[in-house]
N, C-alpha and C positions, 0 to 999 in steps of 0.2 A: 203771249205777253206775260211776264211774271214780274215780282215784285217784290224786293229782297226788304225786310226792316227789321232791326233788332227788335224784341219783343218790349210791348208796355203791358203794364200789372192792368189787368181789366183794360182794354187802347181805348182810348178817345173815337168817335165818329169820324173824325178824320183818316183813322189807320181803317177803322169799318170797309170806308170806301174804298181805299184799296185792296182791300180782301175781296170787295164787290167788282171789282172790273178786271182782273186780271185772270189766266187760265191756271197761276198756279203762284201760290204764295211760300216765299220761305222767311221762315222765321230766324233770322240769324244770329242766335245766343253764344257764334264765335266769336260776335268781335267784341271788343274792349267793355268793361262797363262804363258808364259814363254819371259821374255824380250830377245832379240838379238836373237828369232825364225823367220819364217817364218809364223808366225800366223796373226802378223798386216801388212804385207810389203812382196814387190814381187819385182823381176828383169825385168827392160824391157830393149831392145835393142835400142842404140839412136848412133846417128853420132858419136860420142866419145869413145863407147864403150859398157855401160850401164848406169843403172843408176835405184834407188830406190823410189819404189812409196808407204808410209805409210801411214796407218790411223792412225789419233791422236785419244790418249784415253786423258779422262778424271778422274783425279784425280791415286788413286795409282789402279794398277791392280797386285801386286806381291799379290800371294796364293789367289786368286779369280778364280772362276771356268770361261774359257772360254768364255762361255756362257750368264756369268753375268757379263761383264765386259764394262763399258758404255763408249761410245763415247766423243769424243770433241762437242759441243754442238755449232758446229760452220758447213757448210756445203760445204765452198769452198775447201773442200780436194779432195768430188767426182769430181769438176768441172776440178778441176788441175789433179788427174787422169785418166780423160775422156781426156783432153788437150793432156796427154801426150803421149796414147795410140793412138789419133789420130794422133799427129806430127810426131811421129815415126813409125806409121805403113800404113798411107793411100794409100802409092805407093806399098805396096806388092799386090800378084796377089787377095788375097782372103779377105782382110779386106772389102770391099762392101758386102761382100753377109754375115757377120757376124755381120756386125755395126752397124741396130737395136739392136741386143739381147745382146751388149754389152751397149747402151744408156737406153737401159731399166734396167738395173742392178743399171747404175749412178744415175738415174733419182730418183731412189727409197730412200727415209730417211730415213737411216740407224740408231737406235739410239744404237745397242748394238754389238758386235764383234761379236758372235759367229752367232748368224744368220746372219750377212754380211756376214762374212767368210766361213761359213758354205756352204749359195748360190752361193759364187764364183768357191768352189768347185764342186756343182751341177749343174752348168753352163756351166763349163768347161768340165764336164762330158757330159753333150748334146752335145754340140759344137763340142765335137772329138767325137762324134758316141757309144761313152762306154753305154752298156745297163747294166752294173751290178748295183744290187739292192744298191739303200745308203740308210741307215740310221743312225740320230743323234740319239747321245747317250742320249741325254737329252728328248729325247720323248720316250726312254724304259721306261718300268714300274720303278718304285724307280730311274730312272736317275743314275746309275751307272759311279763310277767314276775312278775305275781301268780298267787296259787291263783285269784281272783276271774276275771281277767282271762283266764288258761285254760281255768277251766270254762265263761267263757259263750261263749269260742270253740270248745271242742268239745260245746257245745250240748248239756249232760248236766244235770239239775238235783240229781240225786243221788253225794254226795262222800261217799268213804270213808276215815277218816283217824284215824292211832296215837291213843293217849290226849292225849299232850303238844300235837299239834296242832292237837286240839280247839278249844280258845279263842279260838286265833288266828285256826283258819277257819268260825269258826261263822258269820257273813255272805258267805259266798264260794259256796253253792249254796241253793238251795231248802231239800233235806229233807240232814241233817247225819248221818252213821252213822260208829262208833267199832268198829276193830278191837281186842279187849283180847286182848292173845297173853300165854297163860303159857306160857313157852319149855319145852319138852319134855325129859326127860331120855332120852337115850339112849347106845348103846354108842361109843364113840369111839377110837380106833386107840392107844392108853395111857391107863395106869389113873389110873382117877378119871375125872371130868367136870367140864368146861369150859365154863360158858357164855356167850351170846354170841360163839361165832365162827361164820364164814363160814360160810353156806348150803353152802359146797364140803364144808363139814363133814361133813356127812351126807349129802350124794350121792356124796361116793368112800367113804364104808363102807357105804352101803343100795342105792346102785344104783336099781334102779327101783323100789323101795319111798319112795325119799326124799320124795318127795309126801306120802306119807302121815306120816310121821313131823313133816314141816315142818306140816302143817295142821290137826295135831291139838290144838294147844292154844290153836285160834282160837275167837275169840264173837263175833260181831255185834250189837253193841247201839243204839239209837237216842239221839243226842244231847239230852242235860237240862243246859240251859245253870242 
């Protein structure tokens, strides 16, 4: 079973779970970027509530692949979301023992979306323990740019996919299976809870519990179109 999803900047617990149940994940930085997604911007948790951390593109990115979508040619985005990741997470129990392999991610110049995005996803995959295989879509042979068109190149006939994208790929494998996530509540580093934000959410306050917290409020269901 695999599980195709454009890349999110730092994904939500929601995309987590999917990287948790499937034998092989690819990250498809070929399709289209899409404005008001989760592709260039993430949620973190701050005093007030939350609050959004973007990367700026430069020039237009509507109907450009992912992957080929260039940056702001300017660098103090990484330093403000290194800022902000620190101000808001340094007193949870486990942000030390993660806070190189998050500096090294900022450190790095970034000039295109898809491989930023791409690594924050495979980042975040170390980070929580997940050993499932990623692969981007843009390093298959011909760079495929459908869900259709990747699952029959990595020759899987079972696709695992959120609710919303159900519809869409219900002819793109064989046998169609729906993750339905009801997002978990848990403790979070100020009062009250927040949700939807970054999977970092709960790995710098659980540590190596974060698995289980992110995967508990998964179902597997079989698709009924």
């Amino acid at each position: 079973m695999i599980a195709i999803r454009p890349p999110e900047y730092f994904p939500r617990c929601a995309y987590a779970a999917l990287l948790l149940h499937v034998d092989h994940f690819v990250i498809a930085d070929t399709f289209q970027y899409s404005r008001q997604s989760f592709q260039n911007r993430s949620k973190l948790r701050n005093p007030q509530g939350w609050q959004w951390i973007t990367i700026p593109l430069f020039g237009s990115a509507s109907g450009r692949p992912i992957h080929d979508v260039d940056l702001a040619r300017r660098d103090r985005w990484r330093t403000q979301h290194w800022r902000a990741l620190f101000y808001n997470y340094r007193s949870t129990m486990y942000f030390a023992h993660y806070q190189d392999d998050f500096q090294s991610f900022f450190d790095e110049e970034w000039s295109r979306l898809g491989p930023c995005t791409s690594r924050s996803v495979e980042l975040t995959a170390d980070l929580l323990k997940i050993t499932t295989p990623i692969t981007r879509a843009s390093d298959i042979d011909g760079a495929p740019a459908t869900t259709a068109a990747i699952a029959d190149a990595m020759g899987d006939d079972t696709l695992l996919v959120p609710p919303g994208a159900a519809p869409h790929d219900a002819d793109a494998a064989q046998h169609l299976r729906v993750l339905r996530y009801e997002h978990p509540t848990y403790r979070q580093n100020f009062e009250g809870f927040e949700t939807g934000m970054s999977a970092l959410d709960v790995m710098l306050n659980y540590g190596p519990e974060c698995q289980r917290v992110i995967e508990g409020g998964s179902r597997i269901e079989e698709w009924e179109a």
